[in-house]
N, C-alpha and C positions, 0 to 999 in steps of 0.2 A: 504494500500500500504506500503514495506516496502520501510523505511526511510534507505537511504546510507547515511553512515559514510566519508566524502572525505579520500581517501588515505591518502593525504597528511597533513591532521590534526590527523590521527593516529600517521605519520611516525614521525612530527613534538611532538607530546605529549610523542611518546617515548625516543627522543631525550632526551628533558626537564629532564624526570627523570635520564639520565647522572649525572646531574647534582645537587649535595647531598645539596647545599647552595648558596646562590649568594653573588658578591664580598662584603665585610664587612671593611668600617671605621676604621681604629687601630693609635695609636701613634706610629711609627717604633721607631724612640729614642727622649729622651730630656732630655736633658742638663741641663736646667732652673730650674732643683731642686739644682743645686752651685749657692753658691753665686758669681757673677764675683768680682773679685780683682782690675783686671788692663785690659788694650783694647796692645792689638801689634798693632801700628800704620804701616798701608801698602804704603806704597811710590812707585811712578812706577815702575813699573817690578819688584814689589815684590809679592809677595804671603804667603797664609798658609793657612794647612789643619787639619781637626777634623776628628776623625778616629770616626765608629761606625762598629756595627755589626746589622742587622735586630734580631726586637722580636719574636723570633724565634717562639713560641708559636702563636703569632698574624698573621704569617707570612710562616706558612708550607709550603704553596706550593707559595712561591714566593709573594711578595707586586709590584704594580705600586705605583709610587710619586705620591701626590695630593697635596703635600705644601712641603713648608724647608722655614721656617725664621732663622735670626741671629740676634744676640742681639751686635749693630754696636754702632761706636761711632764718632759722628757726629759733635762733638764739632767747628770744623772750621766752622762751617755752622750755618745761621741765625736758629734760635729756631720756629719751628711751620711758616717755610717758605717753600712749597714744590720746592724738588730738583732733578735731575737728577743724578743717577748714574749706569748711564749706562757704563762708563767709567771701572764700576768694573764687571768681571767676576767671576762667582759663576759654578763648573762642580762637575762631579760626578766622583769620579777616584777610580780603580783599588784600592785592597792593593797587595803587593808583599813584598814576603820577605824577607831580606835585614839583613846580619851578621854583618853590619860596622855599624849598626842604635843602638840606645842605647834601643831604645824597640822593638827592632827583624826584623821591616820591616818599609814600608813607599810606600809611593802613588803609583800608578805604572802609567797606559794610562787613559784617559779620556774617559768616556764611555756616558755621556750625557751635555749636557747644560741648562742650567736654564734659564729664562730670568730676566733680573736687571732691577729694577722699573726706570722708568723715570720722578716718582713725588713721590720720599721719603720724610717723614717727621719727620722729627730728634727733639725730643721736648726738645733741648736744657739740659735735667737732666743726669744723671747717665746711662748711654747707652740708645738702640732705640730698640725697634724690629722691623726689617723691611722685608718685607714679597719678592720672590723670585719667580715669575708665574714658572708654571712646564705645558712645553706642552703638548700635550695629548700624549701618548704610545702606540703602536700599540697593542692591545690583543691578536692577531695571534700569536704574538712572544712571547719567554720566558720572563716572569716578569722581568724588569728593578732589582729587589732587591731580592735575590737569599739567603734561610737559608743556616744559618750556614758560612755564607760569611763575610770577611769584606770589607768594603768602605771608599772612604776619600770626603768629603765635602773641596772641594779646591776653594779659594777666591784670585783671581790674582787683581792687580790694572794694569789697561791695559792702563790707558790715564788718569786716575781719578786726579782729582786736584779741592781745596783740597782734602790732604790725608783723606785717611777712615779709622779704627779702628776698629779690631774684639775684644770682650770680652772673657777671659779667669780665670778662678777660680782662679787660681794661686796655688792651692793643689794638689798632688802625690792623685790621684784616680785610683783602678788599673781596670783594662780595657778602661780606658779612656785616649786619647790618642792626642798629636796633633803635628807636626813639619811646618816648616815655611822654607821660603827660607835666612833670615836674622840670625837666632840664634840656627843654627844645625838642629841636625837630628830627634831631636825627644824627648818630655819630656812627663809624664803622669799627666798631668793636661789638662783638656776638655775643647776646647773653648763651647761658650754658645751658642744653635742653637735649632731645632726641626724639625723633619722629621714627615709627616704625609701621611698614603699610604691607599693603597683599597687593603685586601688581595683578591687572586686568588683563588676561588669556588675551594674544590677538585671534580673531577669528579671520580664514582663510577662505577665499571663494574656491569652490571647486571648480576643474572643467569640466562643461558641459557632457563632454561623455561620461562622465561619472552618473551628470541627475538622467541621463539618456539610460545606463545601465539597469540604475536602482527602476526606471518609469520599466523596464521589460520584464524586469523580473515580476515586477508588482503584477502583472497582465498576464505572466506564466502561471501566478499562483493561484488568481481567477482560474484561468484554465484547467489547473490540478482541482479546483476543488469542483467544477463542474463534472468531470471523469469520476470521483469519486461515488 
């Protein structure tokens, strides 16, 4: 007797081969090869942003966020005591271009939000890394981190008390970029941070004799099941 193929496990297997790679683990950017210098202490309703650009190579057809930590400085805060700081908001902003900025441009709209730990552990030494949940992203949609784009990693203190501290190198690194709302528009020394993303599979057209193949078989299988 012959054996039928379900349509839908052809249609489905021909899909699949759309599909040249699946999404792949990369570092988008990180900062943590400077040494940090000093922290900009954020006081309420202040803020500051660290500019990057996705790896472009890691990242062709667009990256989703799977992490962002900063390297914070927690000093007001008991050492290895966990803490809440939810107080501080962590977003994903636009860059736009900007001629009165001393490095061409600066933040522009917020385009995601992160979530702030509500049991940080600051271990009392030389800054913290403290990690930043990233909610899930819809897949339908265009990648959240787009090549050849830039972005700003912006840290507001919304309620926070004590103040929090972002770490910064304190050296002229160029492409590396950060401004704040307390000390102008913008210097190139890189607060300290790490983005880590899943790139987006490219999908591959097939040639036409492929969908030519998969359209005869489909028409063979009609036909086996009529004989049967």
């Amino acid at each position: 007797m012959l054996k039928i193929i379900s349509p839908k496990i052809l249609s489905s297997a021909i899909a699949l081969a759309l599909v040249s790679d699946m999404a792949s683990a990369i570092t988008v950017v990180d900062t943590t090869v400077f040494p940090p210098e000093a922290s900009e202490t954020l006081g309420i309703g202040n803020w500051a942003a660290g500019y990057f650009m996705p790896n472009n190579l890691g990242c062709p057809n667009g990256c989703d966020i799977t992490g962002v930590s900063l390297l914070l400085d927690g000093a007001a805060y008991d050492a290895l005591s966990p803490v809440s700081i939810t107080g501080m908001r962590l977003e994903l902003f636009s860059s736009v271009a900007n001629p009165f900025s001393t490095i061409g441009f600066s933040s522009g709209s917020s385009l995601f939000t992160f979530t702030s730990p509500s049991n940080a552990l600051f271990n009392g030494t030389f800054g913290t890394t403290i990690n930043f949940s990233v909610p899930v992203q819809d897949s339908t949609t265009p990648a959240l981190l787009q090549p050849n784009t830039g972005y700003w990693l912006r840290l507001t203190n919304n309620s926070q008390s004590p103040d929090v501290g972002w770490f910064f190198d304190g050296v002229d690194r160029n492409g590396q970029f950060w401004e704040s709302s307390q000390f102008g528009d913008g210097s190139g020394t890189p607060f300290i941070f790490t983005v880590t993303g899943d790139a987006r599979p490219s999908v591959v057209p097939l040639p036409g004799a492929v969908w030519m193949m998969g359209s005869a078989l489909i028409g063979l299988l009609a036909v086996g099941r009529k004989r049967i």
